[in-house]
N, CA, C and O atoms as CSV, one atom per row, in Angstrom:
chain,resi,resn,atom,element,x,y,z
A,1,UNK,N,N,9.336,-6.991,-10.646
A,1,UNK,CA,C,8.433,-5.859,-10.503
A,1,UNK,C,C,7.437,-6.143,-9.371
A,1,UNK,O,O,6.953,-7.275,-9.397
A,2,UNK,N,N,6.998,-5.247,-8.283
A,2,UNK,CA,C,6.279,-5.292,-7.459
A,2,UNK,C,C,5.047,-5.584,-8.157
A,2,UNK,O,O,4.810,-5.437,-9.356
A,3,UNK,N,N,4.096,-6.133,-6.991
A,3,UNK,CA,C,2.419,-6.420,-7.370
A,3,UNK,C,C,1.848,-4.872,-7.181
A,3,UNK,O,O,2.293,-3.864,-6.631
A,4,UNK,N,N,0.497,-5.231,-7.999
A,4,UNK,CA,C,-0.051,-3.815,-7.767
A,4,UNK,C,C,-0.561,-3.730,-5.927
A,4,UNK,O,O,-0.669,-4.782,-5.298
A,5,UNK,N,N,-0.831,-2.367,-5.251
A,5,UNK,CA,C,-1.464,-2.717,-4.463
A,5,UNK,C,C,-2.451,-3.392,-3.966
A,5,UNK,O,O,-2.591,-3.870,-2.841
A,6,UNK,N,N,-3.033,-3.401,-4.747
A,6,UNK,CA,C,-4.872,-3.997,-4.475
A,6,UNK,C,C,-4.439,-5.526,-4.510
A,6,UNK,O,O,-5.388,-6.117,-3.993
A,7,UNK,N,N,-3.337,-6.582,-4.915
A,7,UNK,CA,C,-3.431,-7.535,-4.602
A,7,UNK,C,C,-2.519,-8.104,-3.072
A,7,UNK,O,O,-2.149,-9.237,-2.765
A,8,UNK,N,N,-2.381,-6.829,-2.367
A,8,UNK,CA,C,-2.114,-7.512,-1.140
A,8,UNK,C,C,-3.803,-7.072,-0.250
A,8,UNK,O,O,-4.622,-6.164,-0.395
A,9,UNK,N,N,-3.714,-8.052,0.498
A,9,UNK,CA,C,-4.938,-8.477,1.534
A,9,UNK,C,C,-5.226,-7.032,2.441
A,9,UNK,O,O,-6.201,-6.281,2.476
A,10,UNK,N,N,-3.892,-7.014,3.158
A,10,UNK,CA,C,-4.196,-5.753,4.266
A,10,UNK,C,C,-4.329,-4.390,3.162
A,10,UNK,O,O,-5.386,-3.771,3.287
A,11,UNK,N,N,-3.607,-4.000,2.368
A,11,UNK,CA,C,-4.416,-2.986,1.115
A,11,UNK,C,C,-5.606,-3.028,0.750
A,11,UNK,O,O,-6.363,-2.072,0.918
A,12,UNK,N,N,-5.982,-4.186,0.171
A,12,UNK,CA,C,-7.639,-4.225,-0.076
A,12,UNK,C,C,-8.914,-4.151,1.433
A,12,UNK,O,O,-9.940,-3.477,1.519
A,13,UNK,N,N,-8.349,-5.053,2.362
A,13,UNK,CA,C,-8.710,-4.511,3.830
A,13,UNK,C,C,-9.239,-3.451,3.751
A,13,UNK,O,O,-10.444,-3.216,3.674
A,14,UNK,N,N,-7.849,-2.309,3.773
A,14,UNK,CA,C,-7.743,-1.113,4.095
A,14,UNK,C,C,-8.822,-0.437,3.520
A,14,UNK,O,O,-9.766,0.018,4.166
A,15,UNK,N,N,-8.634,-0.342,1.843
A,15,UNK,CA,C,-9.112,0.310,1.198
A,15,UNK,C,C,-10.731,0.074,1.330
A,15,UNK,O,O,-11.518,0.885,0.843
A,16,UNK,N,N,-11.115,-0.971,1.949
A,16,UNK,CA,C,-12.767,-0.960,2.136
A,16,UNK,C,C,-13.146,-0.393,3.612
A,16,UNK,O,O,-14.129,0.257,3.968
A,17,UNK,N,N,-12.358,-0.725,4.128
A,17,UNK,CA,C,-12.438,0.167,5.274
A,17,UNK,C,C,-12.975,1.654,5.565
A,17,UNK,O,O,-13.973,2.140,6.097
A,18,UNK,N,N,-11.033,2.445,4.534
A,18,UNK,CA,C,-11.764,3.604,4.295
A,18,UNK,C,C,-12.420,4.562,3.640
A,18,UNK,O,O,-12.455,5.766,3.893
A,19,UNK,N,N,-13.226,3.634,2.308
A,19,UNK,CA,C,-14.311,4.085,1.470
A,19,UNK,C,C,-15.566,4.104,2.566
A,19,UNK,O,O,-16.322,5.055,2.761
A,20,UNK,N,N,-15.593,2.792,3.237
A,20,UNK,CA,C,-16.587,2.762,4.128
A,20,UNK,C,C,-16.442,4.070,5.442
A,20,UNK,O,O,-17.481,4.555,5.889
A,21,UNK,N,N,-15.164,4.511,5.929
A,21,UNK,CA,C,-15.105,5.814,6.435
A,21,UNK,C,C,-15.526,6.872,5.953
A,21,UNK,O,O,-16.035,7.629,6.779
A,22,UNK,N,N,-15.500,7.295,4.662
A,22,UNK,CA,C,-15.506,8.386,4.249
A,22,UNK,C,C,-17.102,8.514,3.342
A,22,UNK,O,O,-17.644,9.462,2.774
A,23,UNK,N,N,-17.419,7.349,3.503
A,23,UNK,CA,C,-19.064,7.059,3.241
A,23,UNK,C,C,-19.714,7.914,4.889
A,23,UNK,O,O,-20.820,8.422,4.699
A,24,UNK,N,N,-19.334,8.044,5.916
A,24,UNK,CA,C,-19.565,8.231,7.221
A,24,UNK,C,C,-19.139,9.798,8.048
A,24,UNK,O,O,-19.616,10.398,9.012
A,25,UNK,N,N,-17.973,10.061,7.081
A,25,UNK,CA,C,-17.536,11.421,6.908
A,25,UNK,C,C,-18.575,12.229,5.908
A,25,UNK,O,O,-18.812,13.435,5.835
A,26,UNK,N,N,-18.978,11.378,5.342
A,26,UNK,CA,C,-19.917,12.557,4.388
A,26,UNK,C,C,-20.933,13.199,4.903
A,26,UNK,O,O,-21.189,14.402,4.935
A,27,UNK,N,N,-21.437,12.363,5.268
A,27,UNK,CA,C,-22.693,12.671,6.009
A,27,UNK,C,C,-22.635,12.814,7.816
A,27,UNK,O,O,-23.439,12.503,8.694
A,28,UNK,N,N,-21.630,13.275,7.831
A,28,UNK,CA,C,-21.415,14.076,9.226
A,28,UNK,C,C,-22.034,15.569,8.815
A,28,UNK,O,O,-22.175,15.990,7.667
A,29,UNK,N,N,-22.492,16.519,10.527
A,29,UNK,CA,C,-22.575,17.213,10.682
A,29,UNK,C,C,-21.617,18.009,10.421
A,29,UNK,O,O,-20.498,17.857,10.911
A,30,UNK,N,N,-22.062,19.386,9.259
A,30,UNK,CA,C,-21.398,20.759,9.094
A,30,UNK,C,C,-20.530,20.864,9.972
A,30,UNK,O,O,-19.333,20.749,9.708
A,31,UNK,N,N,-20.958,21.087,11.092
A,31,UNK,CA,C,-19.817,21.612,12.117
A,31,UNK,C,C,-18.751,20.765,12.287
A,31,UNK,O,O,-17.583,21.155,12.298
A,32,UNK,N,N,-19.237,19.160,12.475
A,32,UNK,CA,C,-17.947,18.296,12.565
A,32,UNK,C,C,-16.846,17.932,10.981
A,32,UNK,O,O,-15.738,17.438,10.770
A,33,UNK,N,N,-17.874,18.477,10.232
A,33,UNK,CA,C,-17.275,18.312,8.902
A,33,UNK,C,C,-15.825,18.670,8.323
A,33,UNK,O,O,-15.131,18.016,7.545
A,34,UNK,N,N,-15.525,20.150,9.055
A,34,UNK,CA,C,-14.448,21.127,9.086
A,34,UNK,C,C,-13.173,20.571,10.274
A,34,UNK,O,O,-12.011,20.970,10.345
A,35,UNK,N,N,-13.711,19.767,10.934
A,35,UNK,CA,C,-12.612,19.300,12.173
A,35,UNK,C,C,-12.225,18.060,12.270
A,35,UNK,O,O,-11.023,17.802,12.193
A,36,UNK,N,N,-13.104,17.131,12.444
A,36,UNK,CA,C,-12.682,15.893,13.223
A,36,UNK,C,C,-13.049,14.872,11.500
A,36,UNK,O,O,-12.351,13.926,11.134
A,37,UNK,N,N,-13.785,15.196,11.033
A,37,UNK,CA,C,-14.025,14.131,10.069
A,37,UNK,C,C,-12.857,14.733,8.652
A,37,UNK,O,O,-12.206,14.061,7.852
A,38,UNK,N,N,-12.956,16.017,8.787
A,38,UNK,CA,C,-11.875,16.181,7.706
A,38,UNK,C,C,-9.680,15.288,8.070
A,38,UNK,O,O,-8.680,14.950,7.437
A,39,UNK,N,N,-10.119,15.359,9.237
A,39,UNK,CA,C,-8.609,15.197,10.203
A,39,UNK,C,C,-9.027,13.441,10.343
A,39,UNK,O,O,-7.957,12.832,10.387
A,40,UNK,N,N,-10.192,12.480,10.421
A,40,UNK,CA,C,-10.677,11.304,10.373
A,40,UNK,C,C,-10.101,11.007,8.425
A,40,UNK,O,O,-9.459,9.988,8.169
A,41,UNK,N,N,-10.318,11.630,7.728
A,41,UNK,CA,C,-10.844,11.408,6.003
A,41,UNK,C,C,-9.266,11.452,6.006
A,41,UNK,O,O,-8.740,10.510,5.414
A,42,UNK,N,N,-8.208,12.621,6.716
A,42,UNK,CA,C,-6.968,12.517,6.090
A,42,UNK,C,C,-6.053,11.443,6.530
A,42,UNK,O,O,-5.352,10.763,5.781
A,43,UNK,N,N,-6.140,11.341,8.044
A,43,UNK,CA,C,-5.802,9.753,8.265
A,43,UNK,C,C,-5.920,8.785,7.384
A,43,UNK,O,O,-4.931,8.432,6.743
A,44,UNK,N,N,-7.037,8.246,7.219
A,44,UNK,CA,C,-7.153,7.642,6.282
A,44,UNK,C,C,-6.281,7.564,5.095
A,44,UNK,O,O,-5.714,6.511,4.803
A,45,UNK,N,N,-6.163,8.560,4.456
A,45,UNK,CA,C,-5.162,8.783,3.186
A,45,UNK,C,C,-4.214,8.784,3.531
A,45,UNK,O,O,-3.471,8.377,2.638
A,46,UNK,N,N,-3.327,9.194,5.021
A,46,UNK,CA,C,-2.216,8.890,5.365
A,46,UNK,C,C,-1.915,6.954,5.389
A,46,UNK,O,O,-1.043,6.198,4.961
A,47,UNK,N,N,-2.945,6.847,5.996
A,47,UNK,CA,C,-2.875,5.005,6.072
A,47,UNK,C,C,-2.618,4.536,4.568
A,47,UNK,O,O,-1.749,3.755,4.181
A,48,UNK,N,N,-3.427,5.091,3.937
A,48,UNK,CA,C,-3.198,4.588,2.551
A,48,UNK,C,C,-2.106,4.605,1.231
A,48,UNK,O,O,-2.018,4.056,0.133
A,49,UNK,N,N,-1.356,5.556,2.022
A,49,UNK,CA,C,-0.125,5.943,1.324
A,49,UNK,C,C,0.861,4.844,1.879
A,49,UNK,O,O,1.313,3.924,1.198
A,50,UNK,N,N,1.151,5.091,3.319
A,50,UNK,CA,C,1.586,4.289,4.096
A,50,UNK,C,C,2.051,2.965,3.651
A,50,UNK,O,O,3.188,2.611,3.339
A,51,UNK,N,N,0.726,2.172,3.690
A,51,UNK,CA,C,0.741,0.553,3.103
A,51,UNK,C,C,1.324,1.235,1.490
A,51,UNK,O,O,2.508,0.949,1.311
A,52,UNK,N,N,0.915,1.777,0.731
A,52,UNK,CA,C,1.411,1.472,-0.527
A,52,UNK,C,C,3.000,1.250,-0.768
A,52,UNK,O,O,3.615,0.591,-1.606
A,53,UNK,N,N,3.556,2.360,0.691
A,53,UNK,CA,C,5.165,2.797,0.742
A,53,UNK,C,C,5.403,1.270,0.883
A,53,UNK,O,O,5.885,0.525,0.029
A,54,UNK,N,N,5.077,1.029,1.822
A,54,UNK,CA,C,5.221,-0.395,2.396
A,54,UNK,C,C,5.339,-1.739,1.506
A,54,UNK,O,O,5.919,-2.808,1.694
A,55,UNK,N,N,4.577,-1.253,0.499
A,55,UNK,CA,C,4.648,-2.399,-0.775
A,55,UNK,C,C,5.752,-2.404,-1.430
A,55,UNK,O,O,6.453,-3.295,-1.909
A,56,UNK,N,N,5.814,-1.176,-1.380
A,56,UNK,CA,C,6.988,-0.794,-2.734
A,56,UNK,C,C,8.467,-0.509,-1.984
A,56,UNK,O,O,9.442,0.022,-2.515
A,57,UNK,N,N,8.395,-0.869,-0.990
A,57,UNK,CA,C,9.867,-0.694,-0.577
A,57,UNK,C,C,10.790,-1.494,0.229
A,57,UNK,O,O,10.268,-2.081,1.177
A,58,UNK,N,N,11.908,-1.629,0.077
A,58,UNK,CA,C,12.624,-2.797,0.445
A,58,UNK,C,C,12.554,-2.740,2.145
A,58,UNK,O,O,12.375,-3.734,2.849
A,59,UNK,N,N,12.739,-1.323,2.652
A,59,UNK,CA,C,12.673,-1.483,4.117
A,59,UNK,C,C,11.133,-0.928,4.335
A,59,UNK,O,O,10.834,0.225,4.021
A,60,UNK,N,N,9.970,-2.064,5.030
A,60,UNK,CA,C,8.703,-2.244,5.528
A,60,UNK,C,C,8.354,-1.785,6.405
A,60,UNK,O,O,7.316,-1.148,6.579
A,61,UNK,N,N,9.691,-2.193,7.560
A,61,UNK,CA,C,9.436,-1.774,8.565
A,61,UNK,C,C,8.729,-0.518,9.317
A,61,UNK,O,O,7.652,-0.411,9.905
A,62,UNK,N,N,9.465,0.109,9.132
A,62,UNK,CA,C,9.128,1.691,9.209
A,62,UNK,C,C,7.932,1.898,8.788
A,62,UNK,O,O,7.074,2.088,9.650
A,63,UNK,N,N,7.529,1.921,7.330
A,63,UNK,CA,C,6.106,2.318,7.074
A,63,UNK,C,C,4.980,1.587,7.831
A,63,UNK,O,O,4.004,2.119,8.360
A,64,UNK,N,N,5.326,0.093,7.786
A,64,UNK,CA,C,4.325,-0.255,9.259
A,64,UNK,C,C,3.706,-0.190,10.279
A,64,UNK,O,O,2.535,-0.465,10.545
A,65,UNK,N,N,5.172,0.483,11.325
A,65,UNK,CA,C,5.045,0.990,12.658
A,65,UNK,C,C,4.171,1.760,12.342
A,65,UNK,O,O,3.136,1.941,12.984
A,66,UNK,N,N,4.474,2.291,11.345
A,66,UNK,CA,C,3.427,4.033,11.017
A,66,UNK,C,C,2.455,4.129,11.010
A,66,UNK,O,O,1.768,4.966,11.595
A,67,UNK,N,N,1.950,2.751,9.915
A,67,UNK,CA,C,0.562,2.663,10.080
A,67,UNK,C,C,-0.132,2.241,11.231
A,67,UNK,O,O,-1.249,2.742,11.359
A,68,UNK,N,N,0.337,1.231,12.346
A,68,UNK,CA,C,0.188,1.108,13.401
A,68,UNK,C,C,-0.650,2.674,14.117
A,68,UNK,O,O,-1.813,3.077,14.112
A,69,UNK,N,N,0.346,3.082,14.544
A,69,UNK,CA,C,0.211,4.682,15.244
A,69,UNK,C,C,-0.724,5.165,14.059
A,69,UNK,O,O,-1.804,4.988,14.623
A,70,UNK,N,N,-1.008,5.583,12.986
A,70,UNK,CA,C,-1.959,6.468,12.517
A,70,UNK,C,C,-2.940,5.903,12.621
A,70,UNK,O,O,-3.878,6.699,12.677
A,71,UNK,N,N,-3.380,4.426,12.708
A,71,UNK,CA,C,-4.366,3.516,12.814
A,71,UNK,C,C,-5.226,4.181,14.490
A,71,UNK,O,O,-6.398,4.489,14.708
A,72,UNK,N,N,-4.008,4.184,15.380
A,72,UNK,CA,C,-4.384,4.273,17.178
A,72,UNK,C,C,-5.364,6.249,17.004
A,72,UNK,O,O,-6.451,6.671,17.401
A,73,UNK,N,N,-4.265,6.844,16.262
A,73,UNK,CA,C,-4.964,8.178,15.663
A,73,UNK,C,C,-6.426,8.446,15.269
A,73,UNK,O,O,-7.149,9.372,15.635
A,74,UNK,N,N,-6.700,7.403,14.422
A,74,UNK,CA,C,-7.914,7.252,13.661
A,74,UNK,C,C,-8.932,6.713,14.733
A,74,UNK,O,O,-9.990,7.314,14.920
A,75,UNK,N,N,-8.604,5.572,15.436
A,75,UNK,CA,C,-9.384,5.196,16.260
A,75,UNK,C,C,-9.846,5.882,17.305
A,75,UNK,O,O,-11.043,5.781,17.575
A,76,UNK,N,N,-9.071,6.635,18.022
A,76,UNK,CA,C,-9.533,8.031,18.732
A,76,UNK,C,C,-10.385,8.778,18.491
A,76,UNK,O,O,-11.172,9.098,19.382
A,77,UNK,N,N,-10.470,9.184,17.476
A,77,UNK,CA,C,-10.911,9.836,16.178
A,77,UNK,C,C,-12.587,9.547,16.280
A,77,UNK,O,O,-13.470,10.406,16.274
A,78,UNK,N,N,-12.740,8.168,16.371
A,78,UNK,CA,C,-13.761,7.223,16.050
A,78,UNK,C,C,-14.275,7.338,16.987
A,78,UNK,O,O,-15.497,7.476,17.048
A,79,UNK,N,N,-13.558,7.317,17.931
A,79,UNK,CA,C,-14.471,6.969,19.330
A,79,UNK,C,C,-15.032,8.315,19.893
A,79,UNK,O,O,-15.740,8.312,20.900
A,80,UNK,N,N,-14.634,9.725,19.082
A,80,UNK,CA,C,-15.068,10.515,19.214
A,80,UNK,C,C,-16.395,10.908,18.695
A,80,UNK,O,O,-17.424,11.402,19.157
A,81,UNK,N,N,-15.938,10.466,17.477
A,81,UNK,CA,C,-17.487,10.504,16.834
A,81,UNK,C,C,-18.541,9.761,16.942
A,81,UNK,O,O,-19.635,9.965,16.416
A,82,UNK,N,N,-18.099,8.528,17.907
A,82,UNK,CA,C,-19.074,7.954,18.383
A,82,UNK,C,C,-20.011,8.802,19.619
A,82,UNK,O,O,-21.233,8.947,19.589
A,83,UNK,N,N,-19.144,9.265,20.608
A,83,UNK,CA,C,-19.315,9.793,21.633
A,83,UNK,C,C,-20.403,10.888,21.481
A,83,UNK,O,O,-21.376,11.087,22.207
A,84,UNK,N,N,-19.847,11.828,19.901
A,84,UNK,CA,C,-20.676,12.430,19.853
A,84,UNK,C,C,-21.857,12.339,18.919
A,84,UNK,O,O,-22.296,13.350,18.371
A,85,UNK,N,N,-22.522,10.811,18.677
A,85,UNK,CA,C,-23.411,10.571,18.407
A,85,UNK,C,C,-22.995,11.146,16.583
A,85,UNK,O,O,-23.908,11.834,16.128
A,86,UNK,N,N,-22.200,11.008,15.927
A,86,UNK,CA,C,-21.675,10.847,14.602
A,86,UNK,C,C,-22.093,9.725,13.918
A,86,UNK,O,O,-22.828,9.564,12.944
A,87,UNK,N,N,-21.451,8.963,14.653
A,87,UNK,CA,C,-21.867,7.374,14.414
A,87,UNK,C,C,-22.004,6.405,15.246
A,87,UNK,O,O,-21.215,6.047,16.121
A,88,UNK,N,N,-23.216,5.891,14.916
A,88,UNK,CA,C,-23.907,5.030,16.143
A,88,UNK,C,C,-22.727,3.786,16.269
A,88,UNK,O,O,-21.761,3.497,15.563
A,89,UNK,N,N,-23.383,3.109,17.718
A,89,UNK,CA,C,-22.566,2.694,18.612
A,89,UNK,C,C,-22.012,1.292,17.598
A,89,UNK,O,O,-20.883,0.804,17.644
A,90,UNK,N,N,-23.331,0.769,16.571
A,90,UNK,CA,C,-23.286,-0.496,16.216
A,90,UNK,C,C,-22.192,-0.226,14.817
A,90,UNK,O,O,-21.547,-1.145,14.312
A,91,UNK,N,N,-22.133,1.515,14.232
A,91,UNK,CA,C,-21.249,1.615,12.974
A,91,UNK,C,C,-19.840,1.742,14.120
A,91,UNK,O,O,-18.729,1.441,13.683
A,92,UNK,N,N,-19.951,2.081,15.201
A,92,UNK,CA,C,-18.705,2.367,15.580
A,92,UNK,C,C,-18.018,0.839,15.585
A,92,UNK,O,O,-17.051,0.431,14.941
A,93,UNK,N,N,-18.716,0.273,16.370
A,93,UNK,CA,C,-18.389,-1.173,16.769
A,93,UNK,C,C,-17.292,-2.214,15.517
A,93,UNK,O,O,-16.261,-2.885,15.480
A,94,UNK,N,N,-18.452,-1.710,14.628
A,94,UNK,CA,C,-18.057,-2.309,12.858
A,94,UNK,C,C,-16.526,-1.668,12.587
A,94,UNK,O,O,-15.478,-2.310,12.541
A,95,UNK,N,N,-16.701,-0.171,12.414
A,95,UNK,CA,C,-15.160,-0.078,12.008
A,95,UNK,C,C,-14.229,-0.563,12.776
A,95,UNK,O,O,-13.367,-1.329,12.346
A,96,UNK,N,N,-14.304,-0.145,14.073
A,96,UNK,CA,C,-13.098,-0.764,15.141
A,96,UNK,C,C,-12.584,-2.618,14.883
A,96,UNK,O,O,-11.559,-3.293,14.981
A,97,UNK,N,N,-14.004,-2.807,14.521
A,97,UNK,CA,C,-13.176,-4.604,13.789
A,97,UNK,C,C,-12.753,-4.561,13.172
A,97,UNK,O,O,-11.748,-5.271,13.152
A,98,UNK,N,N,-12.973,-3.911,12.293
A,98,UNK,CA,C,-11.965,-3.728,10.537
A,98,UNK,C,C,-11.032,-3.391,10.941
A,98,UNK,O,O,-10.042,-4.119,10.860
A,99,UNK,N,N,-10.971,-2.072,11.578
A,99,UNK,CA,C,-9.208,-1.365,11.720
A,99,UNK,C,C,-8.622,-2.335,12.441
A,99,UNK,O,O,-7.525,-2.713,12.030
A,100,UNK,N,N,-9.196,-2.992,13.705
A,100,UNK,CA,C,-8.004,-4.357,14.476
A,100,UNK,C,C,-7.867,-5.375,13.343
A,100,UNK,O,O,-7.036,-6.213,13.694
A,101,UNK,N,N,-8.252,-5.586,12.370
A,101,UNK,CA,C,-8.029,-6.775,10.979
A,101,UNK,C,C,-7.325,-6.193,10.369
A,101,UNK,O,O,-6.635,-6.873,9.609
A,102,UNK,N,N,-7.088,-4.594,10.348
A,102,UNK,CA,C,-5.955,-4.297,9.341
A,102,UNK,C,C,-4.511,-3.881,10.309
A,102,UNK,O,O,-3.345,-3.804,9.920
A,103,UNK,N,N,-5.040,-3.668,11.604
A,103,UNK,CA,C,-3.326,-3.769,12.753
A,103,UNK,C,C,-3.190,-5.129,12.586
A,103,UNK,O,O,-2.337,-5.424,11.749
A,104,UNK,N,N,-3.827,-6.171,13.178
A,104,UNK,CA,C,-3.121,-7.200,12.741
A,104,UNK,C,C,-2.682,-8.254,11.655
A,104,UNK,O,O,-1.850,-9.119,11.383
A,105,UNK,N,N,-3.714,-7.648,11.258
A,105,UNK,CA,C,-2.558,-8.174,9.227
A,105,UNK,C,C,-1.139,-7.193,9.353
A,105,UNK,O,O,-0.129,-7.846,9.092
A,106,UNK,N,N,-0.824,-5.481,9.769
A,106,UNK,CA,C,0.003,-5.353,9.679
A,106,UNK,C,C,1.035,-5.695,10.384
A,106,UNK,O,O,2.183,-5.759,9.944
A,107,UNK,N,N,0.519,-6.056,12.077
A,107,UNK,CA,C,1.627,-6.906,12.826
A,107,UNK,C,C,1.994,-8.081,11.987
A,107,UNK,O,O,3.216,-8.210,11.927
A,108,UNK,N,N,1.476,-8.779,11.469
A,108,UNK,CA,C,1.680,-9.981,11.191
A,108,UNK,C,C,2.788,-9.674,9.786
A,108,UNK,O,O,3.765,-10.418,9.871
A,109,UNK,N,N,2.824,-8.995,8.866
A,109,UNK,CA,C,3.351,-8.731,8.360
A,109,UNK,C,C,4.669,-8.033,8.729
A,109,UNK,O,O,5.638,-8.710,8.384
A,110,UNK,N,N,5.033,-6.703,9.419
A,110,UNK,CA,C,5.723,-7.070,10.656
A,110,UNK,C,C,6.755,-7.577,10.828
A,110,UNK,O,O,7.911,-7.306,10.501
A,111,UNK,N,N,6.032,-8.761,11.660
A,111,UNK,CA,C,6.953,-9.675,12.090
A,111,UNK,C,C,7.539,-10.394,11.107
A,111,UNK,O,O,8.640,-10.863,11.398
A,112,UNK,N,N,7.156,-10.594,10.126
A,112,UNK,CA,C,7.449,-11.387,9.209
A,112,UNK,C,C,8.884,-10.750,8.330
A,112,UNK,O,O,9.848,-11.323,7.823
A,113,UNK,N,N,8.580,-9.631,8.411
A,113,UNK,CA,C,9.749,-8.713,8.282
A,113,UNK,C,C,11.204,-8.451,8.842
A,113,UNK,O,O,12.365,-8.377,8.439
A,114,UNK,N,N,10.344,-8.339,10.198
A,114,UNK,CA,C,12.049,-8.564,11.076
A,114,UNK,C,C,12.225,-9.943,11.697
A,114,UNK,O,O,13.079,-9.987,12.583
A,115,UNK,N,N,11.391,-11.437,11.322
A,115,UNK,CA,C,11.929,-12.384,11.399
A,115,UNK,C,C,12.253,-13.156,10.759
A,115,UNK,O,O,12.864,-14.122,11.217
């Protein structure tokens, strides 16, 4: 029987990550609320499905890459809302480390996969 999620590393990562996103989505501006942070909040839940597929299934691969690319999505995302003064430069700074700790836990995992 598979482990639950929460005891792999890049899952728990994740998942503080994007509580800590959506702590940041909340308190966005009305206007950005309806666009970029709702389309920021669903990423997120896409990522999070993602890794779970990833747990639970014999071929990894695939759900990986995925998260990869929805990760590059999100980060765009970020740097938008930085830009537009959403979130300051020093919260922006913070997530962008987390999300490169959870690409490369998933490279690393990965590779580990197809080697």
């Amino acid at each position: 029987m598979a482990r639950l999620p929460n005891h792999y590393p890049v899952f728990e990562h994740w998942y503080k990550t994007y509580a800590w996103i959506l702590d940041r989505v909340d308190k966005m501006p009305k206007n950005a609320r309806f666009s970029v942070a709702n389309r920021l909040a669903a990423l997120g839940l896409d990522i999070t499905e993602l890794l779970v597929e990833a747990i639970y299934s014999k071929e990894k691969a695939p759900f990986l890459r995925r998260v990869n690319i929805e990760i590059e999505k999100a980060r765009m995302l970020l740097r938008l809302c930085a830009d537009r003064r959403y979130l300051s430069l020093e919260q922006h700074a913070f997530v962008v480390r987390e999300m490169d700790t959870v690409g490369k836990m998933c490279g690393g995992w990965l590779k580990s996969c197809e080697g």
